[in-house]
N, C-alpha and C positions, 0 to 999 in steps of 0.2 A: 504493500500500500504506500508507503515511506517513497518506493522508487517510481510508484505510479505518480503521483503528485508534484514529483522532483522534475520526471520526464513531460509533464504537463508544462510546470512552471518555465522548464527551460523552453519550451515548442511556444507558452505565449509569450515570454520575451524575445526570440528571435521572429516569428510573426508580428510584432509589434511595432521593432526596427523596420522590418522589412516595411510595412504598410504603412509609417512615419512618412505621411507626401506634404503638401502644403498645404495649410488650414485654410476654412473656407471656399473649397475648391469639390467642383460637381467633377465625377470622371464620366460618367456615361451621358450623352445625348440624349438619349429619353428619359432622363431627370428634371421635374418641371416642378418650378415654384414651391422650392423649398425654405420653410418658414421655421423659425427658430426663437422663442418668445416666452417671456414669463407669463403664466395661466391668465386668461383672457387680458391681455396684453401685448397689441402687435408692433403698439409703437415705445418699445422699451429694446435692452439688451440682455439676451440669456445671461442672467446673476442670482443666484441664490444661495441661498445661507446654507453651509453644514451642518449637515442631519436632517435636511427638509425632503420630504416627500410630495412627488407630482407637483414639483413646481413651475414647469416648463411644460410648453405645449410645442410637438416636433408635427409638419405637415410637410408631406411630397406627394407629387403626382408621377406614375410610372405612365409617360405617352403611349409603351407597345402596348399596355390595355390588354396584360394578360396576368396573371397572380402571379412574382415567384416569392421565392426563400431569402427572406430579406431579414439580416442580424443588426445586433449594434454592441458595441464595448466604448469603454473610455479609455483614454490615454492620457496620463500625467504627464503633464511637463514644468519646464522652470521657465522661471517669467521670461525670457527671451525664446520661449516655445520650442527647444530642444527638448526630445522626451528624456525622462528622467531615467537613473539607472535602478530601477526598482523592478520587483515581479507586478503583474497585474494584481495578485493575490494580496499586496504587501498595502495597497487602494482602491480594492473593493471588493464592498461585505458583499455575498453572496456567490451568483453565477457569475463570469465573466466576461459571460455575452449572453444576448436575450434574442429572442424571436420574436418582428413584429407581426402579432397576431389580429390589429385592428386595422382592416380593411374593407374597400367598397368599390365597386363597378360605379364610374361617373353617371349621372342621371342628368335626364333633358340636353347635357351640353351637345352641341354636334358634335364637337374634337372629343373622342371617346379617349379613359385614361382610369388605372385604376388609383385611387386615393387613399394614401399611408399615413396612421396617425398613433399617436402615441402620449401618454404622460410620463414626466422624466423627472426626476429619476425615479422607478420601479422599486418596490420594497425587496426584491430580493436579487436588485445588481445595483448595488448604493455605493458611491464615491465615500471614501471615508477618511479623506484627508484634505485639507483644502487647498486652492491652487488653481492652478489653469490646466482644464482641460481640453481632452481634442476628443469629441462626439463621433466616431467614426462610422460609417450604415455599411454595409459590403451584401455579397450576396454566397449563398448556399455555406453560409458558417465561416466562409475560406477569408480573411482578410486582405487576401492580397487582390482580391476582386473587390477595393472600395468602389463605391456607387458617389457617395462624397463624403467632405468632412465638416463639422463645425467648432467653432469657440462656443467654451462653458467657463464662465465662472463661479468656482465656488471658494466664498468667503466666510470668515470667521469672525468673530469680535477680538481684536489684540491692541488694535491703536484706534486714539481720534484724531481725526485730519478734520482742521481749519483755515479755511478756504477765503478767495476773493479775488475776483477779478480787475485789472486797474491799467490804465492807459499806460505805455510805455515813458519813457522819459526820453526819449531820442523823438526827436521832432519829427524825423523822417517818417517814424512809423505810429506815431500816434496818434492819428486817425485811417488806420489800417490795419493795423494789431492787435491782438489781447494779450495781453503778459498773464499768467496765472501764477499766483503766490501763496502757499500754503505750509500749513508749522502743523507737524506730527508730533505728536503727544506718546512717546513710549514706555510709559511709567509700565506696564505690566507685562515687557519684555526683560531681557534681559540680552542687553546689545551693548558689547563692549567693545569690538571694532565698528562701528556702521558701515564703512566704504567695502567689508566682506560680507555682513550681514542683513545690510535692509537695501534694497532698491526700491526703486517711485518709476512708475509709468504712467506718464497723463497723458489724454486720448481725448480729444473732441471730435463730436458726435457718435463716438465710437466708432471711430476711424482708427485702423491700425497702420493706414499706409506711412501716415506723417506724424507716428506715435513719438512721443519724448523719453528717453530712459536715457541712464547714465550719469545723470545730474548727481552731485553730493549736496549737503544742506553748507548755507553761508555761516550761519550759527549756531551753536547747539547749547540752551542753556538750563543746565537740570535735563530735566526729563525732554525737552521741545526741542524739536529740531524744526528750523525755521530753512526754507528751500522758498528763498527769495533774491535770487539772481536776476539783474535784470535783462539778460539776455538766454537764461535758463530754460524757461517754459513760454517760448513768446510765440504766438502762431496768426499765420495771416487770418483775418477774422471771415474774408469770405462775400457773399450775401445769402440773400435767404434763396432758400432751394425753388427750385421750379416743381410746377407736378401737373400729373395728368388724371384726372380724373374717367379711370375706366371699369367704372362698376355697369353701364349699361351699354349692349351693341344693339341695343336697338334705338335709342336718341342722341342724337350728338351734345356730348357734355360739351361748355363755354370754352376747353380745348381739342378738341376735334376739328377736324376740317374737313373731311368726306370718307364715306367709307364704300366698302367693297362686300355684299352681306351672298355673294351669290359662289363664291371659293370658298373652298374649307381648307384649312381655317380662313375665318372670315381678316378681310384685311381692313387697317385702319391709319388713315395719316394725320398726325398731329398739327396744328399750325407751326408755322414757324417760331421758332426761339432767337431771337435778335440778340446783339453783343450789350452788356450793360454797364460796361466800363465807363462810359462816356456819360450815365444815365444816370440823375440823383437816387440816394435811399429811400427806398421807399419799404416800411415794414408792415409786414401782413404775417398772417401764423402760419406755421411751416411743421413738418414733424422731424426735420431735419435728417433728413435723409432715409428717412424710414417708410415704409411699403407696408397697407393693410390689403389681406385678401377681403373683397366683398363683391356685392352683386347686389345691385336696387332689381333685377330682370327676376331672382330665385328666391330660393327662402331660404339655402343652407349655401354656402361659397364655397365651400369646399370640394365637396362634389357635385354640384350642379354649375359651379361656374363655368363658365368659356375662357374658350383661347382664340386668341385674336394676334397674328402680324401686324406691330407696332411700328410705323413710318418717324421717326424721330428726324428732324431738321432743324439746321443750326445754320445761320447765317451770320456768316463774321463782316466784318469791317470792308469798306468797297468790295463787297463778295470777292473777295480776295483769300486766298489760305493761311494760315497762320503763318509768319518765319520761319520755319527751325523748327516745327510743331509738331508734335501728331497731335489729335483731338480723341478725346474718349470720353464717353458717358457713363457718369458712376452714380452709386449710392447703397445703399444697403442690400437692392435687389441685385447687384451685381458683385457685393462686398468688396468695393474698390477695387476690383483687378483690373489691371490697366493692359486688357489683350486681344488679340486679333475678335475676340467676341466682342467686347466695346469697342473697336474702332471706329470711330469715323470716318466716312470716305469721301473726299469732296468732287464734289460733282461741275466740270467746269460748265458746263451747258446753263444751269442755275445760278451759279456762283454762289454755292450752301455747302455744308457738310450732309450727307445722310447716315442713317442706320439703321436696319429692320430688324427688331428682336418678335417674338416669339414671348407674350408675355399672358398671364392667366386675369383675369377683371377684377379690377382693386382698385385703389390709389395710389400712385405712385409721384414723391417726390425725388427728383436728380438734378443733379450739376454736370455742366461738361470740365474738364480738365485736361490741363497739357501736365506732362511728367516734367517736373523742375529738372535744370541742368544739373549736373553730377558735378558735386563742390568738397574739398576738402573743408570748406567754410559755410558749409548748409547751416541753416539758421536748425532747419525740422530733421536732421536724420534720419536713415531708414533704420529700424529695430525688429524687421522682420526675418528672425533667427530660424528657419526651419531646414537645411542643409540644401536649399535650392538657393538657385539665382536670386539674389533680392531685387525688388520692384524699388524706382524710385517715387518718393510721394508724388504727390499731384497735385495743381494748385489751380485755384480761380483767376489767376491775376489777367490773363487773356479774355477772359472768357465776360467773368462779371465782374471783376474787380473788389477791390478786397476796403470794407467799409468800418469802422467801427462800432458805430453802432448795432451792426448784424447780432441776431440771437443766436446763441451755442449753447450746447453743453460741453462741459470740460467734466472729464471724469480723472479721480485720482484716484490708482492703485499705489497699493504698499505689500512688500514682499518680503517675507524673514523666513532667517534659514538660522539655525542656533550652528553650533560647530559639533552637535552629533547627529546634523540630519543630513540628510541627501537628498533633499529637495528644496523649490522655497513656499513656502507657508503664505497667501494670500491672509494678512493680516487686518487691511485698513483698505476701504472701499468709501468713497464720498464724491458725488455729482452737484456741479454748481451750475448754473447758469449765467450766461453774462448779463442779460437784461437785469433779470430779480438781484442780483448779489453782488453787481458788481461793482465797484468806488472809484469813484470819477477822481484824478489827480488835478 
């Protein structure tokens, strides 16, 4: 028995390696509209506290629209999402991997598709140490057939993070930028080197592309560590997202422009999106970058919604191409990958960029983006640690221009590892916003 469970152990650690691909990434084509969210909550980001049960609600649609053998496991990793050197057994209570058992054949939609759902975490495959995890789905048990992957966080109670956002002091950027500044409270740690044992990852709108880590704190006094540099956490501020309203294919929402109801899937072209660089503030509510599945046409979205070819068009400056550019359209439904699937492609007969996604009836808010030049003097570094090529972030500065006043969220991670673990421990989790919290200099 001893060697049964040793020969286990060792088979899920090297399938684990092996299946270790890039976070947030779909493998197969016939994976559609995969949702990832705290329980009836679509405009949030998968977080939840350790030891909670069915906190998360996971939705996908398989397009071939036949049943298979669909698993899932977690993977531990350390906050720069290298997986950790542990067994699967050593973080999580139960089985190691689960079979999703709740599914359903689409109803009403024309585009037929069968729809995969789940509440996460399961009483008997539970994460059982806190951290950053990787959500992995594969098919027929086999790992190394991932279908995709996603980001979990789960967090503990260890520190307090005090927070606030505040205009930069450099003139250049101070109506352009958010600085974020915040003092960690680590009385119920026990952190005697910091620069070995805590790290900070700040993240707006839960964007990983142009995430911040690496920082040390300016002060540390007593217990508080004060991480107030002022060129430390400083991020272009952006504007507000765009979005398109496609909960109905039977009316044209105030962004639509004509459709196509007689091809399956039915096609849809959005109006144009104009450059707004040039263009004052103007603020309206946004969900910042985030995607609800709905349907005003049904009564469940999940399985009765449609699928519709989305015409996305972006018209830049004397319809002319960007310099040096590529252009790509992101946001949560895309989870920032900036790849031949978000391309842009400009079309010189119009003088626009287009792109036709493939997308399921919801809401959707996005931004377009050009990937920042490659600088040993990046203001936003890439921290996307997963042994593949790293993406560089992406910015609005082309596209809409980067405002102060824009709403955000800024979220602040805190990560400790004591000197007899071999992981790090997501200790301190706090989301500010800039509108509500932020102090004007």
């Amino acid at each position: 028995m001893r060697f049964l469970f040793l020969t286990l152990g060792l088979w899920t650690i090297c399938a684990s390696s092996y299946a270790q691909r890039e976070p947030d990434k779909i493998y197969h084509a016939n994976i559609g509209s995969v949702q990832l969210f705290p329980t009836g909550n679509q405009y949030n980001y998968p977080i939840i506290t350790l030891g909670s049960v069915g906190g998360l609600e996971l939705h996908f649609d398989d397009l071939d629209n036949y049943v298979k053998n669909y698993n899932y496991t977690y993977q531990l990793c350390n906050a720069d999402w290298t997986p950790v050197n542990l067994s699967t057994f050593d973080y999580i209570q139960g089985f190691t991997q689960n079979r999703l058992t709740q599914f359903r054949n689409s109803s009403i939609a024309t585009t037929r598709y069968i729809h995969y759902q789940v509440n996460l975490p399961e009483r008997n495959c539970m994460p059982s140490k806190s951290g950053n995890y990787l959500l992995k789905v594969y098919l027929n048990g086999d790992t190394s057939q991932l279908a995709f992957t996603r980001r979990i966080l789960i967090a503990e109670s260890g520190v307090t993070i005090a927070a606030a956002i505040q205009q930069p002091f450099d003139a250049t950027k101070a109506r352009t930028h958010h600085k974020l500044q915040f003092t960690v409270d680590k009385t119920q740690l026990n952190v005697l080197n910091p620069a070995q044992q805590l790290q900070v990852v700040a993240l707006q709108n839960f964007r990983w592309d142009n995430a911040v880590t690496g920082k040390q704190p300016m002060f540390m006094r007593g217990n508080l560590f004060e991480y107030n540099g002022e060129r430390d956490f400083l991020f272009p501020a952006g504007k507000e997202y765009r979005w398109a309203d496609l909960g109905s294919f039977r009316f044209l929402s105030e962004r639509m422009d004509r459709y196509d109801l007689k091809q399956l899937p039915f096609e849809i072209w959005l109006k144009p999106d104009g450059e707004w660089t040039q263009s004052r503030y103007l603020y309206y509510a946004d969900l910042n970058g985030f995607s609800e599945t709905r349907t005003t046409d049904n009564i469940n979205p999940w399985w009765q919604g449609d699928y519709a070819y989305i015409n996305f068009i972006y018209v830049p400056a004397a319809r002319k191409p960007i310099p040096n550019k590529e252009l790509y359209i992101g946001g949560q439904f895309s989870q920032y990958k900036y790849t031949d699937q978000y391309r842009m492609i400009f079309n010189d007969q119009i003088g626009a960029y287009e792109k036709r996604l493939l997308l399921k009836q919801g809401y959707y808010t996005y931004a377009y983006f050009t990937p920042v030049s490659a600088s040993p003097q990046m203001a936003i570094p890439n921290t996307q640690a997963t042994g593949n090529t790293p993406q560089l972030p992406g910015e609005t500065t082309f596209t809409d221009g980067n405002y102060w006043e824009t709403e955000d969220d800024y979220t602040i991670l805190v990560y400790y590892r004591a000197f007899s673990d071999r992981y790090d421990r997501l200790v301190g989790l706090a989301t500010i916003n800039s509108r509500a919290s932020r102090i004007k200099e």
